[in-house]
N, C-alpha and C positions, 0 to 999 in steps of 0.2 A: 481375468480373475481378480476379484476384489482383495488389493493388499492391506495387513491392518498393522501397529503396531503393538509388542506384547513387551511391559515395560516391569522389571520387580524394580520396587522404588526400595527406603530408606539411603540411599547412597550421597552422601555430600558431592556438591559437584568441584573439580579440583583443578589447574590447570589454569590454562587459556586457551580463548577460542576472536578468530579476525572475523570482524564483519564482512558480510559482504556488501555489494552494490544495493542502491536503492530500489526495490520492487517496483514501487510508487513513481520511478524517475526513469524506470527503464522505460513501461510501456507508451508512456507519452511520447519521450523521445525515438523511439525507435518509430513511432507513428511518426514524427515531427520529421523523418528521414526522407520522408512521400514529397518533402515541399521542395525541394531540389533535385535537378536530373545530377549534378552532381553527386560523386561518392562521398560518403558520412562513415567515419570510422569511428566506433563507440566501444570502447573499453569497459571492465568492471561490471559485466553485464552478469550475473547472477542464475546461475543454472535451476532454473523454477518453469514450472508448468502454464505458469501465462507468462513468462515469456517465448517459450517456446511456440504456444499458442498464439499467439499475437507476430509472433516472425513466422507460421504456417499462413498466415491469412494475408501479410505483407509479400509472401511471393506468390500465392495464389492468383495475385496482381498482375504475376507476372514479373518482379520486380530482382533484382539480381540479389541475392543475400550469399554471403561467404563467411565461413569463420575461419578468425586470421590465426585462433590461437584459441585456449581454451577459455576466456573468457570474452573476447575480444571481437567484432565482428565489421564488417562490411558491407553497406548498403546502397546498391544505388539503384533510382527509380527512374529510366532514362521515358520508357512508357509506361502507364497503369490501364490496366485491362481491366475495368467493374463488373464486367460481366461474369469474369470467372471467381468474382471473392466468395469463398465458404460461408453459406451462409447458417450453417449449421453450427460451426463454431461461433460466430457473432449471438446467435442465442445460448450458447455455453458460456461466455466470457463478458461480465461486466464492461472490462477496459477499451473492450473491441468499438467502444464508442468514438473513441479516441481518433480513430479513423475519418470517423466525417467531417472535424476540422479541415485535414491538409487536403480528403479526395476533392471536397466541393472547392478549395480553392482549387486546387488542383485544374479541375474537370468543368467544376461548374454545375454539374446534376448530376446528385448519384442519388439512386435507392439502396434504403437501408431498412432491414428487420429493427427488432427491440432485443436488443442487447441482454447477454444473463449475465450470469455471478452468482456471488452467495448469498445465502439465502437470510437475510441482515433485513429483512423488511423491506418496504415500498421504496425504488428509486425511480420514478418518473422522471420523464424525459425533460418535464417542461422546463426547468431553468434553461435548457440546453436552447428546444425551440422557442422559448422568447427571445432570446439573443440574437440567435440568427433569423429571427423576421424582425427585429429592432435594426440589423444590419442589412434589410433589404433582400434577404431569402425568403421564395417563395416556397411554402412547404403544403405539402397535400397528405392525405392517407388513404391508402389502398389495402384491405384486408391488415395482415399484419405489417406492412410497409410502410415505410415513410419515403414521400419522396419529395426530395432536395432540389431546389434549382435556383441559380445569381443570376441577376443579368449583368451583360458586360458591359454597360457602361454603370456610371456609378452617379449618383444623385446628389450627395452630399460629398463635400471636402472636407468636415471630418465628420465622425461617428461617436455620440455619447451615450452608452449604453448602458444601464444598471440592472447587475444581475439580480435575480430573485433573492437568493441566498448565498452564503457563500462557499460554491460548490466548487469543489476541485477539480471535476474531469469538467463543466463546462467554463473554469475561465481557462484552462490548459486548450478545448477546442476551440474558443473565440481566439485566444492567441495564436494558435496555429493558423487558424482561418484568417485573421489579420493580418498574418505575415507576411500574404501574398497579395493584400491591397496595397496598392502606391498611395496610399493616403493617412491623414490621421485618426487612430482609433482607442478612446477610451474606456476603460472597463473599469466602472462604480461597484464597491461592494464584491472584488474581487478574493480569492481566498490566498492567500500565503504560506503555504507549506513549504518547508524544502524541497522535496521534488518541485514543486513547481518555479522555486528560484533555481534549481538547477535547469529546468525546461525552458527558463527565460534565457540563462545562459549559453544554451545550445544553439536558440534560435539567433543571439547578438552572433556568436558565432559562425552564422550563415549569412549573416551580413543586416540582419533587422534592430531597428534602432528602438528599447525598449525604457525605458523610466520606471521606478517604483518599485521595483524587484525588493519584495519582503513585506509591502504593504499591501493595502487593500483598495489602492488604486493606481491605475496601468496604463501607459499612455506608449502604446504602441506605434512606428510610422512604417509601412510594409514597403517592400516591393516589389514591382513586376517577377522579378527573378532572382532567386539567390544561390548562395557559392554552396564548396560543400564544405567539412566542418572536420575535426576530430576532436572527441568530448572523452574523457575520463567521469565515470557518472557516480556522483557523490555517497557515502556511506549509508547504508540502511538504519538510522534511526530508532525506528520502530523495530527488527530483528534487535539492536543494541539494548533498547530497553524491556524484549522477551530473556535476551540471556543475565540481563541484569540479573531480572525478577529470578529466572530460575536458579540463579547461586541462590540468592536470598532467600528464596524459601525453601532451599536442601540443607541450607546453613551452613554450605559451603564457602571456600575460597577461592578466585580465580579474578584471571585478569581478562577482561573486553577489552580487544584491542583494535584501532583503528576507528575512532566514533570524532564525530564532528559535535564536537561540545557546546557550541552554539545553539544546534539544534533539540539539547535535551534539557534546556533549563526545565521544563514543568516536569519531565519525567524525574531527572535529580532531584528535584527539590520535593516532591511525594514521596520517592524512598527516604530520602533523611527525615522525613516528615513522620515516615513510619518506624525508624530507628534503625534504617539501613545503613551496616558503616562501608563509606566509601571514598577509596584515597583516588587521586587525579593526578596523572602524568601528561603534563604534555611535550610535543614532538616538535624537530623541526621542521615535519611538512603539513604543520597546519594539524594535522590530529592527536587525536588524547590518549591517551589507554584509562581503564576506569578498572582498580584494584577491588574488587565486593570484601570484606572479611565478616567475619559471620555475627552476626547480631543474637546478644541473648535475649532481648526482649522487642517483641514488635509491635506497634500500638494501632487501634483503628483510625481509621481517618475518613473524612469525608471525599469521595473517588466522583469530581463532574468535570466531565469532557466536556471541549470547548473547541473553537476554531483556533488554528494555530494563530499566537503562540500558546495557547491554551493547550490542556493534555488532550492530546488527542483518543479518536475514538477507537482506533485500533489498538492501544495499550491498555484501554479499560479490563476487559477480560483476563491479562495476566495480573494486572493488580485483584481483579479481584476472587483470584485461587490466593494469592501473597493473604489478603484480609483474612481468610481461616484462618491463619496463623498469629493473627493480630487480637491483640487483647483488647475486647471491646465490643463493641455495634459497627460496622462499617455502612455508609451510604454508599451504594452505587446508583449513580444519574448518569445516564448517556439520552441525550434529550434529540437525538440525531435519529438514529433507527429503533426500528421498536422489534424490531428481532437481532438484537445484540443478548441480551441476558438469557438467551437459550439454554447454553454452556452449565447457569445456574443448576436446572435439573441434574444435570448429568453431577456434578458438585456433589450433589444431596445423597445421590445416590452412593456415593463415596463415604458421606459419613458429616457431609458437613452441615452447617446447622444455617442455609438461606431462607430469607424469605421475598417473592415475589411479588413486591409491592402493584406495579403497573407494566406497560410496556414496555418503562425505561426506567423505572426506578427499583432499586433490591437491598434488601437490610442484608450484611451479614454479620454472625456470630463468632468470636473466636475468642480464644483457639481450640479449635478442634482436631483429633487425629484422623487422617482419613486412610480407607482401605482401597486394596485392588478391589475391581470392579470390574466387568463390559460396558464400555459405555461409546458414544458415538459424537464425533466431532463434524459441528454443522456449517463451520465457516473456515477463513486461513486462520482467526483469530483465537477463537473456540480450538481450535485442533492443538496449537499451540499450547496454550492454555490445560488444557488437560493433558496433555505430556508433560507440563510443567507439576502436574494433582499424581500424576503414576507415579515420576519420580521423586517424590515427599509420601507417597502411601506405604503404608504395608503390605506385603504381600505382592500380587498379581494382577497389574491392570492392561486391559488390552483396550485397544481405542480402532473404533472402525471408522468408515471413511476417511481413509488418511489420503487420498489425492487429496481434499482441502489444505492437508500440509505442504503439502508438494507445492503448491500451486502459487506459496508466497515465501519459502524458506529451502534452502539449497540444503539437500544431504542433511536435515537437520540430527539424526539419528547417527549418522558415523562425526557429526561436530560433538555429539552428546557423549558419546563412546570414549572419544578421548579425553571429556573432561572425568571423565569414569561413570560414568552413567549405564545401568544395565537395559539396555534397549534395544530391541532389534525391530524389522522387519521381516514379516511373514504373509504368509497368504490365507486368507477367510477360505475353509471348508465349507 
């Protein structure tokens, strides 16, 4: 039965509410757990629907999983069984790609489908498949298949490889997959995100000797075999900068607490940009608390996604429900997917005043009031995003397809509750 949520907005939000782990840092790592028979103890893991999803397809392997606690889990992959992986879930789940890194080093040849997710526009494979036949992978296609194979001995003493773009699930799989060459392997034009400096840290953890961690070139050296590991997985970023956005556009007060500050230099400096006030605490275990207080006037700004450390693409969409509320013309560019501004219609629908330039580009108008509505969340970002439009509307907004929320954000609706937010969960009739 299709659950929705049914949200009455005008409510400031008030309080605090703790991050949790990184969405973006769990699934890789958790994948990155494949490359040793040794146990991997991963803390901070995030109770969301791909990661769950992603730990169903990791034991379908076959592969020992246990949860030590409620966040906390245990992984060991002493054999992996390819035969029995879900491949039904691998076409539901974006991340499930993530897997072919550690199985081919792993195994050596595995068949893989084409991987889902959200529905964000075109993400081909190819960054992925250049790489890995620039490292010597032979790859073939069979109906919807692709199928993977190394050979065991190795040609080159080292590997310098430039990827297409700078993609994140395929330099996180060249690095997995490099992990488990005894040799040297460079990666040009690699991407830098957080998770992914967190996913380098996992793997130095298992014993792989990594260089460049936060740049955009990686100079991996693997080996035959590595140990096992226990990782504490770094703060969620992106959820940090959705509950920013949503104090500041209820014009509320509250405090985000536990965010790794390093990580949100573009996200901070966009909300000051737009007259968001916001005080900074920090801690002595390395993280911040971030105080929102309520802004009387918020101005438009131009909103373009960039590769990290540029604002990323996942934060576009809560800024741009905040831009309603902004006095002026806002640009939105997200020059990445061209099914990100979906969300837009649903916006309008509400009351607000966009306009859809192109694929990737959207004027908006503000300030506008917006009302409850029904409306439908097409992505993790999108869903987000419009839970942040119900609780600033008037009235009555219900949002269907809410597993898209699920899918990237923990309980976000009882985190919402406490900061006073009228929101619940119910089920579509």
């Amino acid at each position: 039965m299709e659950e929705k949520f049914v949200i009455h907005g005008e409510k400031p939000l008030m309080g605090e509410v703790i991050i949790k782990g990184s969405k973006n840092a769990a699934t890789p790592i958790l994948a990155a757990a494949l490359l040793t028979k040794s146990p991997c103890l991963i803390s901070n893991v995030p109770l969301i629907e791909d990661v769950f999803r992603m730990i169903e397809l990791i034991e379908s392997l076959g592969v020992n999983v246990k949860w030590l606690s409620k966040n906390k889990i245990k992984i060991q992959a002493r054999e992996l069984n390819p035969s029995r992986l879900k491949n039904e879930i691998i076409c539901q789940l974006r991340s499930s790609v993530l897997l072919l890194g550690p199985l081919l080093a792993r195994l050596g040849k595995i068949e893989f489908p084409s991987p889902g997710g959200c529905i964000i526009g075109a993400r081909p494979l190819e960054t992925h498949l250049r790489a890995f036949e620039s490292l010597g992978v032979k790859i073939n296609r069979r109906g919807e298949k692709y199928i993977f194979s190394f050979p065991t001995k190795l040609k080159n003493k080292i590997n310098d490889i430039i990827l297409k773009e700078f993609s994140v699930t395929a330099t996180e799989n060249i690095l997995m997959f490099a992990s488990l060459l005894p040799q040297k392997t460079i990666i040009r034009l690699a991407a830098a995100e957080p998770h992914i400096q967190d996913l380098i840290l996992f793997l130095q953890k298992l014993g792989v000797k990594i260089e460049g961690s936060g740049t955009h070139c990686l100079v991996v050296e693997g080996k035959n075999q590595l140990g096992g590991a226990e990782h504490h997985l770094v703060p969620d970023y992106i959820e940090a900068g959705t509950f920013l956005i949503a104090i500041a556009a209820t014009r509320g007060k509250a405090l985000v607490k536990g965010v790794m500050l390093d990580h949100m230099d573009a996200i901070i400096y966009k909300l000051r940009e737009m007259g968001v006030r916001l005080k900074i605490y920090s801690r002595k275990d390395n993280l911040s608390d971030i105080l929102v207080l309520p802004s009387l006037k918020l101005k438009a700004v131009n909103i373009q996604t960039l590769p990290y450390p540029g604002l990323p693409t996942d934060i576009q969409a809560p800024f741009g429900v905040l831009a309603t509320q902004a006095d002026g013309t806002s640009l939105i560019h997200d020059p990445l997917y061209e099914g990100r501004l979906r969300y837009v219609n649903e916006l309008n629908k509400m009351g607000a005043n966009c306009l859809i330039a192109d694929a990737h580009r959207a004027f908006i108008v503000g300030p506008t009031p917006l009302y409850g509505k029904e409306i439908t969340s097409f992505d993790i970002r999108a869903g987000a995003t419009l839970i942040i439009a119900g609780l600033m509307a008037k009235g009555k907004t219900i949002i269907n397809n809410i597993y898209q929320v699920d899918r990237g954000y923990e309980k976000i609706e009882k985190r919402l509750r406490k900061l006073g937010a009228n929101i619940r969960r119910d089920c579509k009739t």
